[in-house]
C-alpha positions as CSV (number, residue, x, y, z in Angstrom):
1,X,5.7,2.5,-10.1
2,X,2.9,4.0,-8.0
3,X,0.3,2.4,-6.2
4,X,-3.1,2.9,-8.0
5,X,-3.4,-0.1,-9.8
6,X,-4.3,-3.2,-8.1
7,X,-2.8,-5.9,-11.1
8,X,0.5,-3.9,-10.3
9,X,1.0,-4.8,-6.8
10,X,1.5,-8.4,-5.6
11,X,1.4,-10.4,-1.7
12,X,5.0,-9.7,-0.7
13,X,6.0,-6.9,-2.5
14,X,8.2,-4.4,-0.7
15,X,6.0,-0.9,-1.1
16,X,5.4,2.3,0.7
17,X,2.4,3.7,2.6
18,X,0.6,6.1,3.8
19,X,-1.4,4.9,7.0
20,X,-4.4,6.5,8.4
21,X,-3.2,8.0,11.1
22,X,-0.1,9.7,8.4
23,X,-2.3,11.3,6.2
24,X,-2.3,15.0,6.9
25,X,1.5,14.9,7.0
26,X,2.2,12.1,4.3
27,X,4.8,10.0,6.1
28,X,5.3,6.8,4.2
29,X,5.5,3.7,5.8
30,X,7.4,0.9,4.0
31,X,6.8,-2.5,4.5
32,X,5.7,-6.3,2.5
33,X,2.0,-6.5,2.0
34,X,0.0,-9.6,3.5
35,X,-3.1,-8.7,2.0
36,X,-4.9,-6.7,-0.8
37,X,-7.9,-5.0,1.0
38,X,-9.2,-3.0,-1.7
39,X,-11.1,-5.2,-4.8
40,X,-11.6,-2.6,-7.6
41,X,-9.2,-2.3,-10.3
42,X,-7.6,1.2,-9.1
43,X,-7.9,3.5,-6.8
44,X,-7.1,7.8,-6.8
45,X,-5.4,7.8,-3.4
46,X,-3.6,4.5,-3.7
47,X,-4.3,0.7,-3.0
48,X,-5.3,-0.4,0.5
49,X,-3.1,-3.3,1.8
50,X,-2.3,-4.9,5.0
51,X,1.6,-5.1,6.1
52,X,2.8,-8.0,7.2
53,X,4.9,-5.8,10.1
54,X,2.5,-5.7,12.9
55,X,-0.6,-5.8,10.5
56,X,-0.5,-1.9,9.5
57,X,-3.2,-0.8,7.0
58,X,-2.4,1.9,4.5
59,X,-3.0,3.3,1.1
60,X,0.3,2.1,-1.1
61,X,1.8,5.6,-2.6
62,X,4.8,3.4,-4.5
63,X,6.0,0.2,-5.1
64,X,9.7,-0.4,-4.1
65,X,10.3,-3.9,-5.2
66,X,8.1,-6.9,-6.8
């Protein structure tokens, strides 16, 4: 499941992301999200969450596990 639609991904779930700084090369982070950052329904480049690991904020490409 990819990350696009905000219903779709929940606090906790195990996803991957692509953080700011990884964006020209598209290295995925994974990690649980703390928080949901972005509040419309979907988003083209992927859902903006905060990791609970060291509070890294990234756009989620897919989601691993609910």
């Amino acid at each position: 499941m990819n990350g696009h639609k905000r219903s779709d991904i929940k606090i906790g779930a195990l996803v991957d992301v692509v953080l700011k700084k990884d964006q020209p090369t598209g290295k995925l982070t994974r990690g649980h999200v703390k928080r949901i950052l972005t509040n419309s329904p979907s988003h083209p480049h992927g859902i903006k969450v905060m990791l609970e690991e060291e509070n890294m904020v990234g756009r989620v490409q897919k989601i691993v596990e609910e």
